[in-house]
C-alpha positions as CSV (number, residue, x, y, z in Angstrom):
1,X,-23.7,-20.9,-67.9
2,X,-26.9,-22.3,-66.8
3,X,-28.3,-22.9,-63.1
4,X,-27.3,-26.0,-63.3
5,X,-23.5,-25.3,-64.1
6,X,-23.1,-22.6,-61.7
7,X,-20.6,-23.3,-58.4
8,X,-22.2,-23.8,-54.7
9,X,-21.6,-20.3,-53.6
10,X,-20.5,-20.3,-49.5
11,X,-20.6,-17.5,-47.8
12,X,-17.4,-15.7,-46.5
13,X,-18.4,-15.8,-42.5
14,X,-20.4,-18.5,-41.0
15,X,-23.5,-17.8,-40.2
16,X,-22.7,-19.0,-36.3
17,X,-19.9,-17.3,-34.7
18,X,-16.9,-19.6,-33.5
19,X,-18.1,-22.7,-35.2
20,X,-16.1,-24.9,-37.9
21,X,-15.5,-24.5,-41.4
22,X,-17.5,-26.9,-42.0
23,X,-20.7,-26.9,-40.7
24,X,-21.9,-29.4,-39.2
25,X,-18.6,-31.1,-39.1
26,X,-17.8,-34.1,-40.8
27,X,-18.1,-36.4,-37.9
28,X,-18.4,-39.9,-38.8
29,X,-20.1,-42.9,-36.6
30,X,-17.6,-44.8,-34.9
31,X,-18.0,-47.6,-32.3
32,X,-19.1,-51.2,-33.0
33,X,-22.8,-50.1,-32.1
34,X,-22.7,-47.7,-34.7
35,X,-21.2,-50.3,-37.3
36,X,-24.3,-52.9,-36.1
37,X,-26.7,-50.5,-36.6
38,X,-25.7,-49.1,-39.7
39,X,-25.5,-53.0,-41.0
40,X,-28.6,-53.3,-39.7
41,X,-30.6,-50.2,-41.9
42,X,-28.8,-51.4,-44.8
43,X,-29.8,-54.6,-45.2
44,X,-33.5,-53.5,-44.2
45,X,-32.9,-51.3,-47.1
46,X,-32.0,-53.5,-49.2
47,X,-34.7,-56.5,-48.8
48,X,-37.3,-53.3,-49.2
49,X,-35.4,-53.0,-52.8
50,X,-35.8,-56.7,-53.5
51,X,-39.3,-56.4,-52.3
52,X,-40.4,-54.3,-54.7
53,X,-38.4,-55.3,-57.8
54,X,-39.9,-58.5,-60.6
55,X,-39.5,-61.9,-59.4
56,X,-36.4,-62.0,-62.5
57,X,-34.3,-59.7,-61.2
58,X,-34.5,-60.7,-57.5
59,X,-30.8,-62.7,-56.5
60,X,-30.5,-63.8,-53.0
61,X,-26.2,-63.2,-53.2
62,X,-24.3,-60.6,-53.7
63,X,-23.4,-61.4,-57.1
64,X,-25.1,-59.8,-59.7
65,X,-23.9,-56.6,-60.7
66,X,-27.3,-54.4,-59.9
67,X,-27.2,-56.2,-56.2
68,X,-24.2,-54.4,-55.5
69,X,-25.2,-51.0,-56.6
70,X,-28.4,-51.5,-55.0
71,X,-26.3,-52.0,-51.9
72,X,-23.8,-48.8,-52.0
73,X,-27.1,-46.9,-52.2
74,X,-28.7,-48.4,-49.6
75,X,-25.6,-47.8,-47.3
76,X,-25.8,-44.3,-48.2
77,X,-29.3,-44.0,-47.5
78,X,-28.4,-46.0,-43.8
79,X,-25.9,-43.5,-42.9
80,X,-27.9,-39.9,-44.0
81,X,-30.6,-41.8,-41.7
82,X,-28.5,-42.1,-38.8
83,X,-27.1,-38.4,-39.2
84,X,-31.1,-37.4,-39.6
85,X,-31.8,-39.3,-36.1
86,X,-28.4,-37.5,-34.7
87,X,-29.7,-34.2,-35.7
88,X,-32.6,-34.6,-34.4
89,X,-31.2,-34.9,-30.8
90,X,-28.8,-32.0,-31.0
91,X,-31.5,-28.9,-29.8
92,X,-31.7,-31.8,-26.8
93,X,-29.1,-30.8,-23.8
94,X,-28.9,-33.8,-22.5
95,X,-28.2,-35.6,-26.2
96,X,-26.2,-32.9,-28.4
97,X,-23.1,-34.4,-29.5
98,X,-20.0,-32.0,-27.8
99,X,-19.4,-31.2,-31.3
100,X,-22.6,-29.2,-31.7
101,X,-23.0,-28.8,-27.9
102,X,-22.1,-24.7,-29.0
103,X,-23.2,-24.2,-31.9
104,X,-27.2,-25.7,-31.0
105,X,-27.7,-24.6,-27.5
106,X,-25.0,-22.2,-26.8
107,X,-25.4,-19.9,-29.5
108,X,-29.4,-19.5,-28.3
109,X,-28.3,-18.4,-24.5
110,X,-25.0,-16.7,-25.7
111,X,-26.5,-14.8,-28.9
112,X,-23.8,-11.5,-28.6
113,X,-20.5,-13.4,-28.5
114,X,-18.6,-10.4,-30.9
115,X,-19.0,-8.0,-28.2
116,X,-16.0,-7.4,-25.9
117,X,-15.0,-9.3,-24.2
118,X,-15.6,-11.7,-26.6
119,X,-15.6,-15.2,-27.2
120,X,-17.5,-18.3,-25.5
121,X,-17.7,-18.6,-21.7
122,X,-14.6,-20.8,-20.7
123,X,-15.5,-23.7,-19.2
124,X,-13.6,-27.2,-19.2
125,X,-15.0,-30.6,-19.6
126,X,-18.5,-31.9,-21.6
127,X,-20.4,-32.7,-18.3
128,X,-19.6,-29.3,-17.0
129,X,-20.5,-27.5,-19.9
130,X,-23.8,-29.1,-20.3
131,X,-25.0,-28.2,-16.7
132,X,-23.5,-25.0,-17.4
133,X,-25.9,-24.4,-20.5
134,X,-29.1,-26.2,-18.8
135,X,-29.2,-24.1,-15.7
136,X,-28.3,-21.2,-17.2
137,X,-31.3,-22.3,-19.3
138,X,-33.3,-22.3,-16.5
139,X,-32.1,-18.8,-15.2
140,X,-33.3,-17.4,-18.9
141,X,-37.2,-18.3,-18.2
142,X,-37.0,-17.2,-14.8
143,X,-36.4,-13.5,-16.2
144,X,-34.1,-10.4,-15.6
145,X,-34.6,-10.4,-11.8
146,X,-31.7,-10.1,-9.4
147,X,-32.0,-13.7,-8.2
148,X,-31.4,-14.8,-11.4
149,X,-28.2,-12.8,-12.0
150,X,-26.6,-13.6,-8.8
151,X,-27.3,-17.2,-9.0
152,X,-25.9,-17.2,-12.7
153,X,-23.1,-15.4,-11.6
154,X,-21.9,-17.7,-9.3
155,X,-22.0,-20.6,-11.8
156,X,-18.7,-20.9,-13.1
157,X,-16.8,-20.0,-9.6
158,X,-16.5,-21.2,-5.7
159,X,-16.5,-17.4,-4.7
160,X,-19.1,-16.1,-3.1
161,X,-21.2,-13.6,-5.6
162,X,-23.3,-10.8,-3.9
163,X,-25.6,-8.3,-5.9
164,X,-27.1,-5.6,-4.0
165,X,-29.1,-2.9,-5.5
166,X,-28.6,0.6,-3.7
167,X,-32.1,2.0,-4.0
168,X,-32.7,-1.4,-1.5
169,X,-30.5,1.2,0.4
170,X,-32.1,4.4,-0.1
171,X,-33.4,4.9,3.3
172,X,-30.1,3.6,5.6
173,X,-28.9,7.2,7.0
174,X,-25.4,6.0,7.0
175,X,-25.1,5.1,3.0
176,X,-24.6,8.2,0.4
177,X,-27.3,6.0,-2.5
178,X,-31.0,7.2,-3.0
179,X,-33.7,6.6,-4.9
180,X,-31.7,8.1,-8.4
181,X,-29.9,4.8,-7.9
182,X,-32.3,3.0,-8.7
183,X,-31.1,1.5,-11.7
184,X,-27.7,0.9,-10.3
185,X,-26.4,-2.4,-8.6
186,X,-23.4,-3.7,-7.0
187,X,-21.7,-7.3,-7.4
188,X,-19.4,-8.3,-4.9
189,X,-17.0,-11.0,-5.5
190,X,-15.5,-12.8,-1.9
191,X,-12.8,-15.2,-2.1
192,X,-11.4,-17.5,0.8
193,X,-7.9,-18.0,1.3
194,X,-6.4,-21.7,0.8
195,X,-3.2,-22.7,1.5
196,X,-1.2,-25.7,2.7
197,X,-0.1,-26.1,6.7
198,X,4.0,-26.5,5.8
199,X,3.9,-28.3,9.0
200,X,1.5,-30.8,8.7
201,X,0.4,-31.1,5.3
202,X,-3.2,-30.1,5.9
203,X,-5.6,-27.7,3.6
204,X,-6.4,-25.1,4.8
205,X,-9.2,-22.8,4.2
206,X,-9.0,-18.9,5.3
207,X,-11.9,-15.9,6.0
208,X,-14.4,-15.1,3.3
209,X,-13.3,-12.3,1.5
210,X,-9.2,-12.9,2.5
211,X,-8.5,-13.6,-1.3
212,X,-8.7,-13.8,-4.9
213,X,-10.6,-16.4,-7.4
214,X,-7.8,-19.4,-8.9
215,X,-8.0,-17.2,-12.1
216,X,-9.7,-13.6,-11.4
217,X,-9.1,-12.7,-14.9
218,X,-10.8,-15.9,-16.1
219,X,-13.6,-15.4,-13.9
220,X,-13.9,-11.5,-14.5
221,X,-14.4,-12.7,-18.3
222,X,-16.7,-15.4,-17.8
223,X,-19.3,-13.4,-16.0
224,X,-19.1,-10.4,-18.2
225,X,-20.8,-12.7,-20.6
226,X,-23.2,-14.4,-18.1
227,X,-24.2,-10.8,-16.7
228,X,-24.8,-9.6,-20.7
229,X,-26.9,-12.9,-21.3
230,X,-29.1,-12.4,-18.2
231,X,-29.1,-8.5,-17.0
232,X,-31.8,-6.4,-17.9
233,X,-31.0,-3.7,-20.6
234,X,-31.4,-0.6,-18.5
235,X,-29.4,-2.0,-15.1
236,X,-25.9,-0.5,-14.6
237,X,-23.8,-3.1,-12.8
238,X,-20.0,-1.9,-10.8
239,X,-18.1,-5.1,-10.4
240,X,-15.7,-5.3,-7.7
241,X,-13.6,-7.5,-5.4
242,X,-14.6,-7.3,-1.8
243,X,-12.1,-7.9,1.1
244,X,-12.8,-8.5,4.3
245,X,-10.9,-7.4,7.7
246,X,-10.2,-10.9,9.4
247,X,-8.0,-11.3,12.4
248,X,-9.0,-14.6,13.2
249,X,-6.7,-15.5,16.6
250,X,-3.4,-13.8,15.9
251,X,-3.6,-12.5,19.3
252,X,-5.5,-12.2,22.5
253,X,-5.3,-8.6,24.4
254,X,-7.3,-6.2,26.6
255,X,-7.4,-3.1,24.6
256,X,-6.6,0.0,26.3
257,X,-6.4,3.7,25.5
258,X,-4.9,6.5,27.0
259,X,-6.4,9.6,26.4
260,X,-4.3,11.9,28.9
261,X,-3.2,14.9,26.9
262,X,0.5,15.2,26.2
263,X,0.5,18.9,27.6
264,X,-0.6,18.4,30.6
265,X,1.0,14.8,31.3
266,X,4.0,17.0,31.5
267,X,3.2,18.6,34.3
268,X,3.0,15.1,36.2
269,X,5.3,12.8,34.6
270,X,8.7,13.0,33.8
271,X,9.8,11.7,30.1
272,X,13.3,12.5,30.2
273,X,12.5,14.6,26.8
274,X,14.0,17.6,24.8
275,X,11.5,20.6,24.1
276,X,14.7,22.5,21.8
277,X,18.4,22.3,20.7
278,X,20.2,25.2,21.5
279,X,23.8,26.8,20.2
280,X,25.8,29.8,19.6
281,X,27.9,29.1,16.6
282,X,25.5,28.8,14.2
283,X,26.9,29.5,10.3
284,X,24.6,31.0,7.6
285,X,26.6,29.4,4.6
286,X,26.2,30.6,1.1
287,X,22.8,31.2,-0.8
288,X,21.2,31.9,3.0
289,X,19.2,28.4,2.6
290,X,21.6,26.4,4.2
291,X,22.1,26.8,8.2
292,X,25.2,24.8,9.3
293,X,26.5,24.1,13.3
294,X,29.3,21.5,13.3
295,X,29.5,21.6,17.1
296,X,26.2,19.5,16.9
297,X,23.8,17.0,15.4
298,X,21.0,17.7,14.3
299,X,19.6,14.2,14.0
300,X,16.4,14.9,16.3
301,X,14.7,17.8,14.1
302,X,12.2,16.8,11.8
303,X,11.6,18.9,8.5
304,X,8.5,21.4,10.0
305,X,10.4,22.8,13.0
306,X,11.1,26.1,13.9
307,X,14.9,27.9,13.9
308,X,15.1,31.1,15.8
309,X,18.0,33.2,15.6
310,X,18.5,35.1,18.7
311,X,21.3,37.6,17.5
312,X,23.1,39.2,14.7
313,X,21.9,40.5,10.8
314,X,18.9,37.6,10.9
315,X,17.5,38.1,14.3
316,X,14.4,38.9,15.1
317,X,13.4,42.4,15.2
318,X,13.6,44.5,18.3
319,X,10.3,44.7,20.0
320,X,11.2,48.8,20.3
321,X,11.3,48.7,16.5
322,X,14.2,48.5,14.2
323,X,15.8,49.2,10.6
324,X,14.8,45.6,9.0
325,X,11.1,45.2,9.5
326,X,10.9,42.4,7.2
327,X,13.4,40.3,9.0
328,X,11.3,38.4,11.5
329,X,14.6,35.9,13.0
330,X,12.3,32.5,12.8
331,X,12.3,30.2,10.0
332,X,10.9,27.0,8.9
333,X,13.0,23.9,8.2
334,X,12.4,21.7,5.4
335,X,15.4,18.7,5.9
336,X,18.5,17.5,6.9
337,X,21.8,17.8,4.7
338,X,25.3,15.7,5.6
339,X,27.4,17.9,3.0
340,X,26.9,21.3,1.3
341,X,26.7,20.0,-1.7
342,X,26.3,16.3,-2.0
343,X,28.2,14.1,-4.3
344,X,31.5,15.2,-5.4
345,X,32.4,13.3,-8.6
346,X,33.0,13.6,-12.7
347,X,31.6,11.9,-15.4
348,X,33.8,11.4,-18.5
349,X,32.8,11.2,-22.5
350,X,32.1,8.2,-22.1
351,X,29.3,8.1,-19.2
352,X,31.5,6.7,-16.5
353,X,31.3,8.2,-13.4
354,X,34.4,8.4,-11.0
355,X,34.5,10.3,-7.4
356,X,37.0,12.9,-7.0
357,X,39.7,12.6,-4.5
358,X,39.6,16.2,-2.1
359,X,42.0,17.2,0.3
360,X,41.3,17.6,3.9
361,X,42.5,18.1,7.6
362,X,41.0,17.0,10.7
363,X,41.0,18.8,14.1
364,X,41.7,18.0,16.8
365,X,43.9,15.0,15.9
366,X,45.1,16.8,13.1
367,X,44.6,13.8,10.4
368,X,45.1,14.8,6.5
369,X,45.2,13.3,2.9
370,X,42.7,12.8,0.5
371,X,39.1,11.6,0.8
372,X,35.9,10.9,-1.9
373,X,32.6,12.1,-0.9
374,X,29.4,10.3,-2.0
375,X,25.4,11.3,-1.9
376,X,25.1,9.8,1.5
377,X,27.9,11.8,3.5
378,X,30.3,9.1,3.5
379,X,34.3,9.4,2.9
380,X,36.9,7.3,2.2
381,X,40.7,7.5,2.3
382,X,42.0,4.4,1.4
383,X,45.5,5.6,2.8
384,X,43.9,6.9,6.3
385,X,43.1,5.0,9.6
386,X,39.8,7.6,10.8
387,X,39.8,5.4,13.8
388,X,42.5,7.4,15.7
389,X,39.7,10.8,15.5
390,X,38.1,11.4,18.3
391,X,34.4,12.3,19.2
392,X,33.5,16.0,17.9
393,X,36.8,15.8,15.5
394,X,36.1,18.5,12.5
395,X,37.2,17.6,9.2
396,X,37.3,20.1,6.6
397,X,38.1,20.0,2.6
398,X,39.8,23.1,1.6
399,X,38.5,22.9,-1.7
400,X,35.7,21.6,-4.3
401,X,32.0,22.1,-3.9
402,X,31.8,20.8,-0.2
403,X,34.5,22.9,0.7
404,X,33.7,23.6,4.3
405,X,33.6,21.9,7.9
406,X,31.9,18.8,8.8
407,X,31.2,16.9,11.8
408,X,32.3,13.0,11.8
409,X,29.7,10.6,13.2
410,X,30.2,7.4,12.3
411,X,33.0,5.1,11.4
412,X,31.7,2.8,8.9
413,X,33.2,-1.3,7.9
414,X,33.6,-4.6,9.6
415,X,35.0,-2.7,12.8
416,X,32.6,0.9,12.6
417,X,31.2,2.6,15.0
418,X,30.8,6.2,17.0
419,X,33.9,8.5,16.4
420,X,35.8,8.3,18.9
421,X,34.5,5.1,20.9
422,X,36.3,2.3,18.5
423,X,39.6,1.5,19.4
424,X,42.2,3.1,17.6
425,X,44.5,1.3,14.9
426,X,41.5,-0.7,13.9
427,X,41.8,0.1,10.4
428,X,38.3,2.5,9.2
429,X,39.3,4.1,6.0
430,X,35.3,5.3,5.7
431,X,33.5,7.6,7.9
432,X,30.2,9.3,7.3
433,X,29.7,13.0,8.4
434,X,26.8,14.0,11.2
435,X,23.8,16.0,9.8
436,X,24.5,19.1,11.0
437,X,23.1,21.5,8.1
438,X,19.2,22.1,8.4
439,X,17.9,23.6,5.2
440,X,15.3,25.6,5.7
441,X,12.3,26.9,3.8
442,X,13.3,31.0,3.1
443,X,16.4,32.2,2.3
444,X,18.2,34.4,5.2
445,X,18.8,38.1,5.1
446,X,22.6,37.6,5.0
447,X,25.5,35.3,5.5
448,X,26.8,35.3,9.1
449,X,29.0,33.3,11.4
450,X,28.6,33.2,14.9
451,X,25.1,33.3,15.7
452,X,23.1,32.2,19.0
453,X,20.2,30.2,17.5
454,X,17.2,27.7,19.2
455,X,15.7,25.0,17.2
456,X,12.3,23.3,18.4
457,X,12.4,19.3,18.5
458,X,9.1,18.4,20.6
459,X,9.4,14.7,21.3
460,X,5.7,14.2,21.1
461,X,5.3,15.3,17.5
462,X,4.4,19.3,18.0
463,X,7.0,21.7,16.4
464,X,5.7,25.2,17.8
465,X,4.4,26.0,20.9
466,X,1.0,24.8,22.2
467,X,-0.9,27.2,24.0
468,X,-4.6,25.9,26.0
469,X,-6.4,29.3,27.5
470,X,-9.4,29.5,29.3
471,X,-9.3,25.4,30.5
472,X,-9.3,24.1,33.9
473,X,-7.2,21.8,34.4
474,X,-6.8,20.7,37.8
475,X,-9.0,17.4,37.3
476,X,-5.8,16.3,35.6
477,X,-4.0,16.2,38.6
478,X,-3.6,13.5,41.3
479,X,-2.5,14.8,44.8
């Protein structure tokens, strides 16, 4: 096969990334202009044809068979013209068609468009894009200073775009950057906060730095590529959204602080408070984690506080010495519990779970049947009225894992309440049990029943004991 023979070979990737297939494009003149002017180059064509032919073959109509060819080429020739002239205004800005407004100028400012993230910077409209390209342009010549990146930047968004390098802050004692920063520089991104007044219609704009860009992601993309096309090769940049504090006028106060010390405001004021909870039939239930007084709640002590048994097996040991030495009576609580164990219920082949129905007695109103027990210390009885218990009434399931005593708190439904202050008959077939079990942190020396006990509930947030030595504190005192 000779030269001549062989097929135009194209290659498999175009040579300018996101262009056409076919490039340039097949774009044709259209517009009545266009049609003028292309009439107009024809026929100049053509008379330069006659021009130059013998006086014999010259035909002033269209007739003649060699007129007519002589025309198709010089329409031809007309129209590779015009695209010539078009081409020759593309590496203009202000004159590249939108078809080639990418592939002529944008490809020279936007050279690495493969690397992530990649793609063209996304911006909508002709107009915009060209004033995009022109002053980004501009910011090319002007070099890789900071200016230039945080005025390119802020191009393509109404935030706000700071860039601050931190060797500027090198020498500010109350910033952590030095001089081996130097290379390093920070963009801030601030945002205001629009929104619509419901009431009258208005727009209205919030604090700098109260919000996010109409598309962050968008924006985020947009001057990943702008900072690649204009940073300097050896600058690290850390991008980041900046918010601002703004109160604006929520509210209009005198601030004031108190600074008197809880410990000794006590001595002075009187807060009606609880420094401890204090009992004598405290119940060290199975495993000796669990300590259990159904005489009480113990709603007020927070997981932290201190339990000290006073008597029995897990007492403290005798100041004189005694046969236990590693059994020091004071332990540290780590939560609440309603019910020994917690939910009481079966889960068939199937994966259906069901409660299971316990029997139970009450004292001292002596109610019975057979109640459900969930995870939050509730039970029901469908076929009982719990109204008719009265405050401190003890229920107790004789069997199952929560077999034990309880303390009932709360009547729960449309007519709930405190045990023993809703009127009776009114129908409460759910009642949730008080926490009265304090689980606490190491297990007990042994089970025991019985036992005097103090528990620490300080009402200003301290657990144990605070102790001031060696302070004078009589300027705290008002006489």
């Amino acid at each position: 096969m000779s030269d001549e023979e062989k097929p135009l070979i194209l290659p498999e990737t175009p040579y300018l990334p996101f262009t056409r297939e076919q490039n340039p494009a097949p774009i044709s003149t259209t517009g009545q202009q266009g049609s003028r002017t292309l009439r107009d180059i024809t026929n100049a064509i053509l008379r330069t044809f006659q021009a130059v032919l013998p006086s014999n073959y010259v035909s002033e109509i269209p007739g003649p068979y060699y007129v007519l060819q002589y025309q198709a080429l010089a329409e031809q020739l007309a129209q590779v013209q015009l695209e010539l002239e078009d081409v020759g205004l593309e590496s203009d800005v202000d004159f590249a068609r939108p078809e080639f407004l990418w592939q002529m100028i944008g490809t020279l400012v936007f050279p690495e468009t493969r690397k992530a993230p990649a793609g063209i910077p996304e911006v909508d409209g002709d107009l915009t894009y060209r004033e995009f390209l022109r002053r980004m342009i501009l910011l090319l010549l002007q070099g890789a200073t900071e200016d230039a990146v945080e005025e390119g930047l802020g191009l393509l968004t109404e935030a706000v775009v700071q860039v601050l390098a931190k060797v500027d802050f090198a020498n500010d004692p109350n910033t952590a950057w030095g001089f081996g920063e130097q290379h390093e520089f920070e963009i801030n991104v601030l945002c205001r906060t629009v929104f619509t007044n419901p009431e009258t219609g208005e727009l209205i704009r919030g604090e700098l730095g109260t919000g996010f860009p109409v598309d962050p992601f968008r924006v985020f993309r947009n001057n990943l590529r702008i900072l690649r096309a204009l940073k300097p090769v050896k600058a690290l940049y850390e991008y980041r959204h900046l918010f601002l504090d703004a109160f604006g006028s929520l509210f209009t106060a005198q601030p004031m602080i108190d600074l008197d010390p809880w410990y000794y405001e006590d001595f002075r004021k009187f807060c009606c408070g609880m420094k401890e909870i204090t009992g004598t039939a405290g119940t060290t239930l199975g495993g000796r984690q669990l300590f259990q007084d159904v005489t009480l709640d113990f709603r007020s002590v927070c997981p932290g506080a201190v339990l000290e048994i006073l008597d029995g097996p897990n007492a403290s040991v005798n100041q004189e010495g005694g046969e236990d030495a590693a059994t020091y009576g004071r332990y540290r609580v780590s939560g609440l519990q309603r019910l020994i164990f917690g939910e009481d219920s079966t889960t068939d082949d199937a994966g259906n779970t069901s409660l299971n129905l316990r029997p139970y007695t009450t004292s001292p109103t002596g109610l019975s049947g057979e109640a459900t027990a969930d995870a939050d210390g509730v039970l029901e009885d469908l076929n009982q009225d719990f109204s008719n218990a009265v405050e401190g009434e003890i229920l107790t399931f004789s069997e199952g894992p929560n077999a034990g005593s309880y303390r009932l708190e709360t009547l729960l439904g449309n007519n709930g309440g405190a045990v023993g202050l809703v009127p009776a008959g009114s129908g409460a077939t759910q009642v949730r049990v008080a926490p009265s079990i304090l689980q606490i942190a190491t297990r007990m020396p042994q089970e025991a029943t019985g036992q005097s006990y103090r528990v620490s509930v300080e009402r200003l947030g301290v657990r144990i004991p605070f102790n001031v030595l060696g302070e004078d504190a009589s300027a705290q005192f008002y006489i």
